[in-house]
BAKOLFI-467508 format. One line per field, with one value per atom (N, C-alpha, C): residue number from 1; x, z, y negated. Coordinates in nm, 3 decimals. Each point is the difference from the previous one (the first is absolute). Layout:
<romis>
nr = NUM,...
x = X,...
z = Z,...
y = Y,...
</romis>
This chain:
<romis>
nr = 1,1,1,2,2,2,3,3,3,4,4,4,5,5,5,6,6,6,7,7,7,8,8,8,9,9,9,10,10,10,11,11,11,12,12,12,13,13,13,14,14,14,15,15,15,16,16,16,17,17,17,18,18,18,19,19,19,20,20,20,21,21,21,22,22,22,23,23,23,24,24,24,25,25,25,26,26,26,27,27,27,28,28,28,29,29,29,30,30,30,31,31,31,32,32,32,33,33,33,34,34,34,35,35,35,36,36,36,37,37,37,38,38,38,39,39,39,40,40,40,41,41,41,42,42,42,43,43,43,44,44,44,45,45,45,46,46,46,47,47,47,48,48,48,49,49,49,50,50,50,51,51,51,52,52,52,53,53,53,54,54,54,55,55,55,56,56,56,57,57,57,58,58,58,59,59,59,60,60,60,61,61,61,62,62,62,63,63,63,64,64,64,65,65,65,66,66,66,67,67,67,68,68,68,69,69,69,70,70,70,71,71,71,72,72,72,73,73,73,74,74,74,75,75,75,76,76,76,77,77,77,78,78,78,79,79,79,80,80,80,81,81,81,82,82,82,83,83,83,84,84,84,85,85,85,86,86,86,87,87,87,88,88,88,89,89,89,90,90,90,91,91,91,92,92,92,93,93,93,94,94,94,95,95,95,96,96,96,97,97,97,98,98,98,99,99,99,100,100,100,101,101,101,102,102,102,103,103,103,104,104,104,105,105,105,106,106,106,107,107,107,108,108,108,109,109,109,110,110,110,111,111,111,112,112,112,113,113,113,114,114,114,115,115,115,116,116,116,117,117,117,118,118,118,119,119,119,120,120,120,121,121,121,122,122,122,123,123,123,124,124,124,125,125,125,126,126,126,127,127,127,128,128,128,129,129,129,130,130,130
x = 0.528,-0.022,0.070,0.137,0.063,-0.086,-0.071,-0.104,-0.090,-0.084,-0.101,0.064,0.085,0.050,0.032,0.102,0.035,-0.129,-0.118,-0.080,-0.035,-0.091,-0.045,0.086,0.132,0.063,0.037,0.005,-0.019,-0.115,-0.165,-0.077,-0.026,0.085,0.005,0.051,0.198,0.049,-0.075,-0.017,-0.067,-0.121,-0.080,-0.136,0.110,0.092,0.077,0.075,0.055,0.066,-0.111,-0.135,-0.085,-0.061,-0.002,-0.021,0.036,0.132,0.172,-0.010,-0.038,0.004,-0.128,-0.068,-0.123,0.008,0.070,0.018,0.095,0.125,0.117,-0.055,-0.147,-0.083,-0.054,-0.038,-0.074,0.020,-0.008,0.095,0.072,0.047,0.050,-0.017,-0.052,-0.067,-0.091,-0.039,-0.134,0.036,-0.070,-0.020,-0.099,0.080,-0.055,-0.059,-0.123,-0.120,0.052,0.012,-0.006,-0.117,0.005,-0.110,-0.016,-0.043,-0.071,-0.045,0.061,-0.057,-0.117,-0.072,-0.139,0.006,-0.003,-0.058,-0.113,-0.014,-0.154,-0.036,0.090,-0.033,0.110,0.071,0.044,0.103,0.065,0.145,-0.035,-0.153,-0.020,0.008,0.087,0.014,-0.060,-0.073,-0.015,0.079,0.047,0.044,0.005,-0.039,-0.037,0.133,0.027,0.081,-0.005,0.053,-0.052,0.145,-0.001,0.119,-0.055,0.100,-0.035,0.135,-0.040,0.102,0.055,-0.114,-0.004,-0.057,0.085,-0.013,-0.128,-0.034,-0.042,-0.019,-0.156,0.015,0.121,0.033,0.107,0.110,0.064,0.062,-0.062,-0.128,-0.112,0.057,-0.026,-0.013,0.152,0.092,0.123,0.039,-0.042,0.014,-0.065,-0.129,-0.075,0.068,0.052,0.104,0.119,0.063,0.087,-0.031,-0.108,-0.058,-0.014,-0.062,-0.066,0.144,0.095,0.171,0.053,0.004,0.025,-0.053,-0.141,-0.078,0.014,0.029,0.022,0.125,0.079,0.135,0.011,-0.103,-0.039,-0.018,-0.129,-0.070,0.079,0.166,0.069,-0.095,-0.026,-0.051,0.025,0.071,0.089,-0.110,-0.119,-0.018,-0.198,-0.054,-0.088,-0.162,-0.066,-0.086,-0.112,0.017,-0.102,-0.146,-0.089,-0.187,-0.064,0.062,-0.105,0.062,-0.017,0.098,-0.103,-0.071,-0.090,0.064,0.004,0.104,-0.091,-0.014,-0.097,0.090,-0.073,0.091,-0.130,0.079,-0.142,0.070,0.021,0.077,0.105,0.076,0.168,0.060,-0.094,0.026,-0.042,0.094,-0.011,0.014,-0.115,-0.054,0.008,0.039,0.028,-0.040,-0.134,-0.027,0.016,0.083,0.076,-0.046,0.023,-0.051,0.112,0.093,0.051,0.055,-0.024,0.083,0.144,0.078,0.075,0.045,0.117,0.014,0.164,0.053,0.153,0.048,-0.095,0.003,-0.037,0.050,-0.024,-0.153,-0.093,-0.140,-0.029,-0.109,-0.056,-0.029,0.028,-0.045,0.068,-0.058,0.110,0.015,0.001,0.017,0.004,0.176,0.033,0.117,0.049,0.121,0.076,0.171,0.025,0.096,-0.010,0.005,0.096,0.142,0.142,0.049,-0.032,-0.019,-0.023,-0.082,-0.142,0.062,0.021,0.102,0.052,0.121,0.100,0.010,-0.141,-0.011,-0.041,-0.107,-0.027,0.086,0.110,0.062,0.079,0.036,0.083,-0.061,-0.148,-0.058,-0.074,0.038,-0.051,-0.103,-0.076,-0.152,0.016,-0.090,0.018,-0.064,0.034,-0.085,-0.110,0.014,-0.094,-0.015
z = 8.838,0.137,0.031,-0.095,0.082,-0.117,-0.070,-0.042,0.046,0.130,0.041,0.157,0.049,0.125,-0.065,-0.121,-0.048,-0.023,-0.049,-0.067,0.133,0.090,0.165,0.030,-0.022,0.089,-0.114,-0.127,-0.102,0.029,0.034,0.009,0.143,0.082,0.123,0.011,-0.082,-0.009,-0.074,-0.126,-0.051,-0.004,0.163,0.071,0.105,0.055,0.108,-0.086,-0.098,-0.057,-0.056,-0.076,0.005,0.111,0.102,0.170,0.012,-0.024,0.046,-0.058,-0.166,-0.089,0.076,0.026,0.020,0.097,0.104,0.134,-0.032,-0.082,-0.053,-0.078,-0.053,-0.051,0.069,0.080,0.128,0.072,0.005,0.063,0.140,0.059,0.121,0.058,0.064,0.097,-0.013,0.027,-0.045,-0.118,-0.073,-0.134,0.080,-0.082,0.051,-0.142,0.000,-0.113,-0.002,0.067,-0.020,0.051,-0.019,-0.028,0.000,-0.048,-0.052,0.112,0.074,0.029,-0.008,0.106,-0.079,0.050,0.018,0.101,0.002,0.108,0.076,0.066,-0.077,0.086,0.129,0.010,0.080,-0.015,0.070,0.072,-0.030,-0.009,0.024,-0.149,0.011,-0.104,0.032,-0.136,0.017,-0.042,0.032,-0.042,0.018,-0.171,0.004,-0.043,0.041,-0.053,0.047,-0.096,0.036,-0.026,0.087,0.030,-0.020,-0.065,0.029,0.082,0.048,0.138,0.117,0.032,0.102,0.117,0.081,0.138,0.120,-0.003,0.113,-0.060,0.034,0.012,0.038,0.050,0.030,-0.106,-0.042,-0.140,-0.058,-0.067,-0.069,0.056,0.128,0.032,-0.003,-0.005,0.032,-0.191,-0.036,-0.183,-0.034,0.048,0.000,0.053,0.097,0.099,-0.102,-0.075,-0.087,-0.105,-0.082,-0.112,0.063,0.105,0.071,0.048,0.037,0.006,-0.117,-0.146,-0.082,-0.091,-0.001,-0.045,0.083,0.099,0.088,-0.025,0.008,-0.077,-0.128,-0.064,-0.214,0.047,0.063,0.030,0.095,0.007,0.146,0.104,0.063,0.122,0.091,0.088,0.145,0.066,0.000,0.055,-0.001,0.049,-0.032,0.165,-0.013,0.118,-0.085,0.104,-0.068,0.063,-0.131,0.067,0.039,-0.132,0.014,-0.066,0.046,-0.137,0.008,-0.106,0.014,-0.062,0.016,-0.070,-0.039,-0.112,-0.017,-0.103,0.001,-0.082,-0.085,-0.133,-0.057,-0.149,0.014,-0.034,-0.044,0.124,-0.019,-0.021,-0.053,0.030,0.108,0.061,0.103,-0.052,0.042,-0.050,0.158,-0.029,0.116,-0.064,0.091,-0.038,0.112,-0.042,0.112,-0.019,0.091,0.018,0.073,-0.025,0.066,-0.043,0.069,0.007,-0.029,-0.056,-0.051,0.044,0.025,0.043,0.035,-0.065,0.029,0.170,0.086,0.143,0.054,0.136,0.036,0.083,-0.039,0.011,0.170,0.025,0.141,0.005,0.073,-0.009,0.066,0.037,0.024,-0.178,-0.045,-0.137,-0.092,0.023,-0.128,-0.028,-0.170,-0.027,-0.041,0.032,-0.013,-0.155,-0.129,-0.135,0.005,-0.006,-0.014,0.074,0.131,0.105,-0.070,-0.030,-0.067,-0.106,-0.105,-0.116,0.004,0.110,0.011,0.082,0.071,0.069,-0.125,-0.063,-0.129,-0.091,0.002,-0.103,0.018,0.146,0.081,0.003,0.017,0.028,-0.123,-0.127,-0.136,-0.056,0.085,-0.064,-0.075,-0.154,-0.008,0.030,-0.059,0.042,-0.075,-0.156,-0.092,-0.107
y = -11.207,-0.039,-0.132,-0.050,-0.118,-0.114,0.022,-0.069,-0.041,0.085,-0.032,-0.107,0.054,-0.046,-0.175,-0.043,-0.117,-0.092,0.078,-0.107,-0.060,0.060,-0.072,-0.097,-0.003,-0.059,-0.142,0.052,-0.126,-0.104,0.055,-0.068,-0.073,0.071,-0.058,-0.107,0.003,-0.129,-0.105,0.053,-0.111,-0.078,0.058,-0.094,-0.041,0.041,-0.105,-0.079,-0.024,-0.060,-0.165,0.066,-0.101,-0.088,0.061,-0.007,-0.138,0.042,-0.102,-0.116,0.011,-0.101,-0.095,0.032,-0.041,-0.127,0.092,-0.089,-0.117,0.026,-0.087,-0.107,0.002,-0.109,-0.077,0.039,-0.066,-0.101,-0.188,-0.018,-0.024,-0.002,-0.021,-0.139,-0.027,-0.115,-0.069,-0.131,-0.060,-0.062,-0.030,-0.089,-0.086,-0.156,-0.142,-0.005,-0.074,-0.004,-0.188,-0.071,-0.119,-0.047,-0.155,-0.071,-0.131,-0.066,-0.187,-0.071,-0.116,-0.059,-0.094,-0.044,-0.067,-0.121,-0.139,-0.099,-0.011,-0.008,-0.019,-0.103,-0.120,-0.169,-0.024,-0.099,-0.032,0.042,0.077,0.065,0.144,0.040,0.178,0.017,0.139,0.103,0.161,0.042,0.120,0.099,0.130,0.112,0.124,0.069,0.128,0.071,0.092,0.117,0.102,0.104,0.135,0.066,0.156,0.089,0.098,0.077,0.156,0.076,0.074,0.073,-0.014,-0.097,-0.071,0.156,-0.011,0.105,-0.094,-0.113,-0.030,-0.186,-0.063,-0.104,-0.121,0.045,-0.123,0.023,0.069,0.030,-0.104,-0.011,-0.081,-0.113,-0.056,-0.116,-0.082,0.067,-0.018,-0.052,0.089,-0.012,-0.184,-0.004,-0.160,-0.106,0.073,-0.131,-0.045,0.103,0.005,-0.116,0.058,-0.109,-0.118,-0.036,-0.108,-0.141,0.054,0.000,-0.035,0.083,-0.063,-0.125,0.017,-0.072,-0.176,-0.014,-0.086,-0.048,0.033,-0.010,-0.088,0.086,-0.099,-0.088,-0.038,-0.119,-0.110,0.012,-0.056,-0.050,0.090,-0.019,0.142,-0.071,0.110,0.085,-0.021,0.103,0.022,0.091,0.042,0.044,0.015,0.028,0.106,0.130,0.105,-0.054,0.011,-0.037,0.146,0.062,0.135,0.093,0.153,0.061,0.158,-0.011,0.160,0.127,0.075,0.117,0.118,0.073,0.091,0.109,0.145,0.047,0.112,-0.030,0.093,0.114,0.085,0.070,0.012,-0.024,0.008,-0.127,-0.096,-0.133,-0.107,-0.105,-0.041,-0.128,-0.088,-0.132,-0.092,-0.067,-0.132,-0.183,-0.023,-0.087,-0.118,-0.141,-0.045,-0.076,-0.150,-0.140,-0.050,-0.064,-0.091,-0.161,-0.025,-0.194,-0.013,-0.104,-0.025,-0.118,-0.022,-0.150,0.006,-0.142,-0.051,-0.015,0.004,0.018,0.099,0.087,0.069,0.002,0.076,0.012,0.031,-0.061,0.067,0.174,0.017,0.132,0.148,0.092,0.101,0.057,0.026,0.092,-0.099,-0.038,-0.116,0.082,-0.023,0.065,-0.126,0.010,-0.123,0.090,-0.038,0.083,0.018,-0.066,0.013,0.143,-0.004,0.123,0.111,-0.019,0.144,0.002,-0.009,0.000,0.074,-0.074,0.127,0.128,-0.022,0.132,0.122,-0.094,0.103,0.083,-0.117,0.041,0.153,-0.038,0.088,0.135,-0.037,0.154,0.035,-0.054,0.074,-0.035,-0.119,-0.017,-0.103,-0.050,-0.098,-0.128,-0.139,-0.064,-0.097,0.055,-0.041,0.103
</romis>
């Protein structure tokens, strides 16, 4: 009888025990995919990158601003103007396709990042920026 009572409780631990392992693989927050800038003539650059664990578009968009910040930075030039930024997500991955201007002066516009700023906001809050 203390045979039959031990085994249940053997196979019990050892599906919670695999359970556990399972989740302890898994990882904890978003993963930044990266991505390549493109020029597109002039001052405009394109950029794609993709996330996984992203809770909500702007996560996404906030991650692009990041790259877009560092990338601006390589190229010394202070600061940046968003054109367009489309965000799509297709299983479990979250793709952000951006357009913005580049330039050693601060750009017309409401939605300019001035990079040095953004940098270190990034840095601060964990994202990176290439």
């Amino acid at each position: 009888m203390i045979v039959a009572r031990t085994l249940p409780a053997l196979v019990l631990t050892g599906g919670l025990l695999t359970a556990l392992s399972a989740c302890a693989a898994a990882p904890v927050g978003p993963v930044y995919g990266g991505g390549e800038p493109v020029g597109m003539g002039d001052d405009l650059y394109g950029f794609l990158v993709t996330m996984k664990g992203a809770r909500a578009v702007d996560e996404v968009e906030a991650y692009v601003t990041c790259v877009v910040a560092g990338y601006t930075l390589e190229k010394n030039a202070g600061f940046a103007r968003r054109v367009r930024t489309n965000v799509k997500e297709e299983g479990g991955v979250w793709i952000a396709d951006a357009v913005y201007s580049i330039s050693p002066t601060l750009p017309r516009g409401m939605k300019t990042i001035d990079a040095e700023v953004t940098v270190a906001d990034c840095t601060e809050r964990g994202i990176p920026t290439v």
